[in-house]
C-alpha positions as CSV (number, residue, x, y, z in Angstrom):
1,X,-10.2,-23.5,12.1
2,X,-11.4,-21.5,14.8
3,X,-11.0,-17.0,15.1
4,X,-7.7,-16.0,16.7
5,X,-7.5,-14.9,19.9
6,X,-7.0,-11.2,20.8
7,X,-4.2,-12.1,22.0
8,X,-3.3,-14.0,18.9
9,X,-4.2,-11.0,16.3
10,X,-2.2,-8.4,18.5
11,X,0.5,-10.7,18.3
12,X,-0.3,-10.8,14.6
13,X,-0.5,-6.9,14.0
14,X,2.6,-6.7,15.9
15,X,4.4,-9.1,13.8
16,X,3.0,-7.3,10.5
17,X,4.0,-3.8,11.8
18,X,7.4,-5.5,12.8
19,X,8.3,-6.6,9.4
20,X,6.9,-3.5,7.4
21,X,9.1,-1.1,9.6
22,X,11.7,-3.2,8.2
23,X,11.3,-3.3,5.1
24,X,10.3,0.5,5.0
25,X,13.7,1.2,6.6
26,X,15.7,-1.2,4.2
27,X,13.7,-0.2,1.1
28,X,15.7,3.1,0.1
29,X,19.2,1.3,-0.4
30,X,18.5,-1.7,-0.6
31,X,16.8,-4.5,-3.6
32,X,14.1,-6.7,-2.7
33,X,16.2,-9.9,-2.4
34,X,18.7,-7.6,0.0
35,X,15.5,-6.1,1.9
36,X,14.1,-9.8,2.5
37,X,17.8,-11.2,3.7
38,X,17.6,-8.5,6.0
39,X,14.5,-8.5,7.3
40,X,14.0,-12.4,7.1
41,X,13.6,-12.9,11.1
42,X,10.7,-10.1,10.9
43,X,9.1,-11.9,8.0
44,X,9.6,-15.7,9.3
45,X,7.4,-14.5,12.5
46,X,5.1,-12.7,10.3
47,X,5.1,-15.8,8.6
48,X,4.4,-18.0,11.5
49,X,2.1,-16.0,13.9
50,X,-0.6,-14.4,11.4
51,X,-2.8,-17.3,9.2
52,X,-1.9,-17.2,5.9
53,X,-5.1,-15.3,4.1
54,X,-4.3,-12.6,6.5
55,X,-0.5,-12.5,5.2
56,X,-1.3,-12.5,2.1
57,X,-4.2,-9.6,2.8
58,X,-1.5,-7.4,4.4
59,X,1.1,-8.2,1.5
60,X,-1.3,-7.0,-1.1
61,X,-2.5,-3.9,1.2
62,X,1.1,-2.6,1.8
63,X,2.1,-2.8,-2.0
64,X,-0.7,-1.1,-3.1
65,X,-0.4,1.3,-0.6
66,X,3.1,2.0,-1.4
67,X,2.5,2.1,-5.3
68,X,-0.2,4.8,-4.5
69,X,2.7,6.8,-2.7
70,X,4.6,6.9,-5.3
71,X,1.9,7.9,-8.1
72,X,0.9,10.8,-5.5
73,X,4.1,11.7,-5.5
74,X,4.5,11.6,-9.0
75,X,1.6,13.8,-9.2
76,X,-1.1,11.6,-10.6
77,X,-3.9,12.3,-7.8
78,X,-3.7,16.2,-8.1
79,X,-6.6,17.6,-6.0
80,X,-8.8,20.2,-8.2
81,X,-11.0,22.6,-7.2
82,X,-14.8,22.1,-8.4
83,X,-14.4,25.1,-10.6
84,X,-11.4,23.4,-12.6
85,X,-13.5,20.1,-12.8
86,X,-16.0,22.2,-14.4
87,X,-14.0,23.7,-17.0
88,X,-12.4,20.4,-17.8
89,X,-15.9,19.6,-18.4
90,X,-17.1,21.9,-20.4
91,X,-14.1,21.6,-22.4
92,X,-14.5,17.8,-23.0
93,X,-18.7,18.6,-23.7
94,X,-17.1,21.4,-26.4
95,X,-14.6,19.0,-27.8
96,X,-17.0,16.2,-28.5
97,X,-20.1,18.0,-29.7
98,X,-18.4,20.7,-31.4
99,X,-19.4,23.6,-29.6
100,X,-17.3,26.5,-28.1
């Protein structure tokens, strides 16, 4: 099988982009079997227009990406200061050799 075409990758992108607005604007009220009913003629070109390792590629990328949203937002990728890190260090050094 040969490289897409620019023309065929933009078409691609376009398609992917297409189908994740969707989804992104159906996700908030909707389940995943509603979101797919109504966003089945984005995915069927998605589907049709980008080869298959790149579908599944883009599938894989958007739901992590999404799940890493949602732990930031929950608060799990806290930025800290070098000085904090430091202390947490220290702390952890103390803890396990016994010294304070």
């Amino acid at each position: 099988m040969s490289s897409p075409s620019r023309a065929q990758r933009q078409e691609c992108y376009d398609a992917r982009d297409l189908y994740f607005a969707c989804s992104r604007k159906n996700n908030v009220a909707s389940s995943a079997e509603e979101r797919e009913r109504l966003c089945k003629k984005e995915m069927d070109k998605f589907l049709k227009v980008c080869p298959s390792a790149w579908t599944s590629h883009f599938l894989r990328k958007h739901a992590y990406e999404l799940e890493k949203a949602r732990l930031d937002e929950q608060g799990h990728f806290k930025a800290r200061s070098a000085g904090e890190m430091k202390k947490d260090l220290d702390r952890q050094m103390a803890d396990a050799f016994g010294k304070k």
